[in-house]
N, C-alpha and C positions, 0 to 999 in steps of 0.2 A: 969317127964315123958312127958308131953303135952311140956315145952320146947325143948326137943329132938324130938319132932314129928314136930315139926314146922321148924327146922331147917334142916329138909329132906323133897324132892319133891320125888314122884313117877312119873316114867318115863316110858314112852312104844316104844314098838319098831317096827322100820320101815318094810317096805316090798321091793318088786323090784324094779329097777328106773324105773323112766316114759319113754313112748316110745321114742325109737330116731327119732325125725321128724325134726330135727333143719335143716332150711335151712343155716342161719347162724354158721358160725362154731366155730367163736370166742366167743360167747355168752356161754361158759361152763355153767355156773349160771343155767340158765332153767332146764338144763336135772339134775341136781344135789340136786334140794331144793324143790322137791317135793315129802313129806314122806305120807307113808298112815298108817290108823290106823289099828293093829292090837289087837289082845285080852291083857287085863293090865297084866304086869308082876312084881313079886315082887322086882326089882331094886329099890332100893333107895338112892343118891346121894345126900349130905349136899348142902344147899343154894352154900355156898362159893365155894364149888368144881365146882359148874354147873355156876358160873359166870366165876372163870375164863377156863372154859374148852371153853365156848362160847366166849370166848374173845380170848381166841387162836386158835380156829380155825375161828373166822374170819381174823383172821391176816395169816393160813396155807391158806384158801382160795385166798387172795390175793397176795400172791407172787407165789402161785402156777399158779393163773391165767395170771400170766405175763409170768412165762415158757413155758405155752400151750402155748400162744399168740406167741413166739417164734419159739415153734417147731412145728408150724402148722398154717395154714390161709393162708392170702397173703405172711405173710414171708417164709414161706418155700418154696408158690408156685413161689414165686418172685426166690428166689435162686435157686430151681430147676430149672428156663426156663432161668436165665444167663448161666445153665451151658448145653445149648441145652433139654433140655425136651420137650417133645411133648404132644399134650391130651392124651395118653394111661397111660402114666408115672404119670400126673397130675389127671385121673382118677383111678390110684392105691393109689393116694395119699389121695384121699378122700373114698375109699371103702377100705382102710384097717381098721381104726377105726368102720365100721358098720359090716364088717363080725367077726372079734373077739367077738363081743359080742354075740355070741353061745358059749361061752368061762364062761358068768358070773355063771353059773350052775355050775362047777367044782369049784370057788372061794368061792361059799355058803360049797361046800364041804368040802372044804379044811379049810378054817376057824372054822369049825364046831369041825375039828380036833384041835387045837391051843386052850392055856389058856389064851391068852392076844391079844387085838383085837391089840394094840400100837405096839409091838415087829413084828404080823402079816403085818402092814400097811407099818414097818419100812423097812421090808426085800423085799417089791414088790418096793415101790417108790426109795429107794436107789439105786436099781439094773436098773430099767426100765433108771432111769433121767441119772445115770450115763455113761448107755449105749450113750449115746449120745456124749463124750468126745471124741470118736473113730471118729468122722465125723472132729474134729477139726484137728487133723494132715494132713485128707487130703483135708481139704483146703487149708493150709499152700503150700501143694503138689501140687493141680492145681493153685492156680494161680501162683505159679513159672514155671506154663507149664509143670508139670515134670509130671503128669498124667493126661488124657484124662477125660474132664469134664464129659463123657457118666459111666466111669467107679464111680465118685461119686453120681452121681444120684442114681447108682443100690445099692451104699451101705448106703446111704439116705433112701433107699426106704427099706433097710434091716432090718436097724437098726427102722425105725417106725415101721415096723409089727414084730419084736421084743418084742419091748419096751410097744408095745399096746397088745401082750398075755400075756405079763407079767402082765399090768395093770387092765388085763380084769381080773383076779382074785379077785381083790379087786374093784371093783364098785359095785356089790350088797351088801358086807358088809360092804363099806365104808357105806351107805344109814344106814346101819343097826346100824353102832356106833352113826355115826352121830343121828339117832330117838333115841337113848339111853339119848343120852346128851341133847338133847332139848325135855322139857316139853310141851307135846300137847299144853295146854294153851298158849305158848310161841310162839309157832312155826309161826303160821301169822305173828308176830310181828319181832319177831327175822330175820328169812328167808328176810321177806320183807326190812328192813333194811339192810342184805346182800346182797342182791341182787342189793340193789344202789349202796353200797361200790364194789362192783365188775362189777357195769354198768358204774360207773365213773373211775373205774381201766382202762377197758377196753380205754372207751371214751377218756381218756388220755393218757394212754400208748401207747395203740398201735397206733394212729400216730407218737409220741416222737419216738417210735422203728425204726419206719419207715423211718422217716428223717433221724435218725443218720445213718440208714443201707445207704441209697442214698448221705450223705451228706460225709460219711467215704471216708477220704483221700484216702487212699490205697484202694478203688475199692469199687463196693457192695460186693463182694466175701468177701472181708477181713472183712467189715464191719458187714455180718450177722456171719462167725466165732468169731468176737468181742461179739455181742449183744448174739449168742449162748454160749460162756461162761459165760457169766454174768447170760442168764436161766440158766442154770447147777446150777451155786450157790446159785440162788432164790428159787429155787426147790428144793436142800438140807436143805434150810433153813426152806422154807415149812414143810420139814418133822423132822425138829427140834420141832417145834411148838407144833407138837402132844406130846411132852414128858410135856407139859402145860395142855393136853387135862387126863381125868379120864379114867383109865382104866379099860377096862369090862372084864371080863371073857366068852368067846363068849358059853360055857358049860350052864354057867347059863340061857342064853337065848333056848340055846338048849333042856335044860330038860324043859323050860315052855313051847315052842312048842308042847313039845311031849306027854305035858297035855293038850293042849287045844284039843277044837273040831275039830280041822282042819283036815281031810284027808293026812295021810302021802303021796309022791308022787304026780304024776299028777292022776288026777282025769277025764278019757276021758268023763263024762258023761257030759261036758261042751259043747263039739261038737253037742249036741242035742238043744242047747241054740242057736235059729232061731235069736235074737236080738245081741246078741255076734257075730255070724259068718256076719250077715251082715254088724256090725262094723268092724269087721276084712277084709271084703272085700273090703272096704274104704279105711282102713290104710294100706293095700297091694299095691292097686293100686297107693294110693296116695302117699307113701315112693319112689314108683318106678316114678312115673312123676315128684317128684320134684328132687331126684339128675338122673334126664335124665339132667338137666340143672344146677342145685347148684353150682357143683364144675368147671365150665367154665366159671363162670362170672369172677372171679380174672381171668385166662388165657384169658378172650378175652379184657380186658382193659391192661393186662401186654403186650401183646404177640399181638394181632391183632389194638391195637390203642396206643400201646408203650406211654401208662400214667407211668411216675415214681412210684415208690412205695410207694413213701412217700407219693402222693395222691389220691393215691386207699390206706390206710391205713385211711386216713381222713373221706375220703367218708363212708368206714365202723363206724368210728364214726359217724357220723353221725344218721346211721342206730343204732346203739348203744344209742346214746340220745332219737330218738325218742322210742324206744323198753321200754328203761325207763320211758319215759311219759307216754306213752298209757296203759303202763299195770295195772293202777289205773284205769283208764276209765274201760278198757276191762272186769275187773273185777267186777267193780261194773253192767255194763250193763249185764254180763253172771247171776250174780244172781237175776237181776231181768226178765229175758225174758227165761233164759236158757241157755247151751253149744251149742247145735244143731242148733239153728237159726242163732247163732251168727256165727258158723262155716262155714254153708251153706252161707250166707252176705259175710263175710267176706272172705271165700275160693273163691268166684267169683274173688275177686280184687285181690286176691293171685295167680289165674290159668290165668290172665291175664295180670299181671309183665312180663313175659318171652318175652310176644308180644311184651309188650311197648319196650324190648329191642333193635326190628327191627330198631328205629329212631332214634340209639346211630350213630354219625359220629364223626369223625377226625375234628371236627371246636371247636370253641369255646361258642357254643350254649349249645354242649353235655355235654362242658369241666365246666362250669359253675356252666348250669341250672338244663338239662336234668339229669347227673348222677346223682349227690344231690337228684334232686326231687325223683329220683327209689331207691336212697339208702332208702330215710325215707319213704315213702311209702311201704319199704322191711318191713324195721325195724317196722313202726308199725303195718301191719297186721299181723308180723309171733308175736307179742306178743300176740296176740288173738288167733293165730292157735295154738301155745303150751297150751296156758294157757288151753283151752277149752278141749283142746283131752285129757288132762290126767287128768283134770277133770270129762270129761265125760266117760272118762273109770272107773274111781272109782264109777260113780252112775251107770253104768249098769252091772259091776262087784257085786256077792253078796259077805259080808263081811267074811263069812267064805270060800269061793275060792276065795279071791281076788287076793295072791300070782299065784297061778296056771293059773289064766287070764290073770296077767299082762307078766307073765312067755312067756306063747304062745303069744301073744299082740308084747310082743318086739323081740321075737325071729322072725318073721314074717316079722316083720318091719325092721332088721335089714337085710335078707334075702333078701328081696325084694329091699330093698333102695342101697343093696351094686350090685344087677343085674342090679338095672338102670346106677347104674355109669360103670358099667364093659360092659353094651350095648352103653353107649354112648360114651365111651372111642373109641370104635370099629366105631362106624357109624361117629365118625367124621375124622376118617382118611379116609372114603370113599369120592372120588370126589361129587358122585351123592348126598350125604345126604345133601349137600349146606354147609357142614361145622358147625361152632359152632349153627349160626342164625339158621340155621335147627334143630339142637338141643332146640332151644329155644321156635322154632314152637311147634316141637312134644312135649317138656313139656307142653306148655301151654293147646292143646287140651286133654294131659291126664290128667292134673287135673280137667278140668272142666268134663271128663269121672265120675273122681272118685266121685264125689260131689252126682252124682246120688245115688248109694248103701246107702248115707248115707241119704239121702232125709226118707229112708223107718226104720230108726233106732229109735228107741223109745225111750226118757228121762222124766223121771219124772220131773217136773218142770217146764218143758221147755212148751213155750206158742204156739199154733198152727203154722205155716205156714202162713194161710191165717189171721191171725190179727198180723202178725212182719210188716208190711207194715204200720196197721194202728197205733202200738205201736210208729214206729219211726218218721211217719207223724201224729201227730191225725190233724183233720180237725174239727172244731169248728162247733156245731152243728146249724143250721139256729133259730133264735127265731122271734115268730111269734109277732107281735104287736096287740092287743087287744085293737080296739078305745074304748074312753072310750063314752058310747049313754048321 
């Protein structure tokens, strides 16, 4: 009996994703591998089964990660502005993925209904990735001329907000298989080593993508059709992977819910929680100042300083390697000072990226020094801006509503962050708004707006205000000399 016990973990299960704050977009990894604890449930899964379910979904992870990289980023935005796209077009391109996720509530639902998380996960990602195949014949079609590049942009832009309600079904309960199959214990460990394997995916691939799109004989048009069928088939593959992964019965999870303590539903008496709403008034305004500007930096180096794509693909590795490094530091420094201080610190150098954008020119100063130096400087303070927020939403979240916080939390942030792009889509086709660089302006001043609300937010842990100054400077105390008579 004690050998049968030893060859099974118990395993708990996850909750909502973390807020969507990602300014970066290729960086999936962050918004994805961060599980929170709920109350233990009686699943039990053999050693063996849980190594290799964690060994195939790191390998669903990385080939999935190349398909997104594909069907979104610079490469889409790249393809979309050969084929004439404007900022309104290229701001639906990045506010359709933040508004579907009012969508993730219906996916809890729906799965809730289903005996098998694998058959549920098989029937969204098959249909979403596939949808995508449609976009391949009519590229085939414009660039024979034979159809007007405005008419694939609209069906580009159809098929992603498509393809992203379909997937907004399963990201809360992909969260939810995925905390099934990783054992708490593990999970630092585990996560953290995914997370390299899909910062070096990135860091690699997606420039590789990017040259071959700009280096493809037959045009960029042919060339992102090319590297687009190859995601389709990495993507498929991806979701082969999961027939490697253990299957739950998402029932089972559901009747332990409905023993625990937890409050069925949303629980409005959160709204009376003065420390919560002034978090949330941070992450409103901050969602909204940062895609005022996010989704325009790819269009103002593609489209206003006509950089290839293959190195504005670079450049975001770049930002990819540093995000990798720093998030060891960042993390060790958040548990020893706090989330909060580190936020406030570090959100200064983050609300004032946008500025430093004003000095980007057409020389070879920008082409070098300047873009490099703001990619990594991107890259590593947004690793300290996720790390901390969904951090510090978990400590001032209590554990029996932690669901229903992070529920409102992200729904909020998704709201808010898809107005900024659908405002700035709008003011920059105005003469008077000065264009993207005015866009850049107005981000910058609104993050540093937002920084305030959060100045007054409380975390346990976290070390005052007024001694992070002398934490990061200490200054050696004067020692007095005592002659000796």
């Amino acid at each position: 009996m004690v050998e049968h016990q030893e060859d099974e973990i118990s395993v708990e299960a996850g909750s909502l994703p973390p807020v969507p704050i990602q300014e970066i977009s290729e960086d999936r990894a962050l918004t994805e591998t961060v599980l929170f604890p709920t109350p233990k449930l009686s699943v039990k899964i053999p050693k063996l089964e849980i190594r290799q379910s964690l060994r195939a979904l790191t390998f669903e992870s990385v080939f999935a990660a190349v398909f997104y990289s594909i069907i979104g980023g610079a490469l889409l935005s790249n393809f979309l502005l050969e084929l004439g796209a404007g900022p309104a077009e290229i701001g639906l391109l990045a506010a359709i993925p933040q508004m579907v996720n009012l969508l993730q509530p219906l996916g809890a639902y729906l799965v809730n209904r289903n005996t098998s998380f694998r058959w549920y996960f098989a029937c969204i990602f098959v249909t979403s990735r596939l949808l995508w195949l449609i976009l391949v014949p009519a590229i085939v079609l414009v660039s024979s001329s034979r159809i007007p590049g405005r008419q694939v942009v609209q069906l580009a832009l159809i098929i992603l907000l498509v393809a992203n309600i379909i997937e907004a079904f399963g990201r809360a309960p992909w969260l939810g298989w995925s905390a099934v199959l990783v054992p708490q214990r593990l999970r630092g460990r585990y996560f953290g080593f995914r997370n390299s394997i899909l910062g070096l995916t990135n860091l690699v691939g997606v420039p590789l993508l990017g040259f071959a799109v700009s280096a493809w004989p037959g045009g960029k048009l042919q060339g992102y059709g090319v590297m687009l069928v190859l995601g389709i088939m990495l993507g498929l593959i991806s979701v082969g992977c999961q027939l490697w992964m253990s299957d739950i019965n998402p029932q089972i999870l559901k009747v332990a819910r409905s023993d625990a303590s937890q409050p069925q539903g949303i629980d409005f008496s959160l709204f009376k929680d003065g420390n919560f709403l002034r978090f949330v008034l941070y992450l409103s305004i901050w969602c909204f100042a940062v895609n005022v500007s996010a989704p325009f930096f790819n269009l103002y180096m593609l489209d206003n300083l006509n950089i290839d794509i293959s190195v504005v693909t670079i450049y975001h590795g770049l930002g990819t390697g540093a995000n990798m490094l720093m998030l060891l530091l960042w993390g060790k420094l958040a548990d020893r000072i706090g989330n909060r201080p580190l936020l406030l610190l570090v959100g200064v150098l983050v609300a004032i990226t946008p500025l430093l954008w004003l000095g980007v020119r057409s020389d070879e100063i920008s082409f070098w020094i300047w873009l490099p130096l703001l990619h990594i400087l991107s890259g590593g303070t947004w690793a300290a801006i996720d790390l901390c927020t969904n951090n510090m939403m978990m400590g001032i979240a209590p554990l029996r509503y932690q669901s229903t916080y992070f529920a409102i939390a992200g729904a909020i942030a998704g709201i808010t962050g898809a107005m900024g792009i659908t405002v700035a889509g709008f003011l920059a086709t105005l003469p008077s708004a000065a264009g993207l660089l005015g866009l850049f302006v107005l981000s910058g001043l609104l993050r540093m707006t937002a920084l305030i609300p959060l100045v007054f937010v409380q975390e346990k842990r976290s070390i005052p205000l007024g001694q992070l100054m002398r934490f990061l400077f200490p200054m050696k105390q004067p020692t007095n000399l005592i002659e000796a008579e």
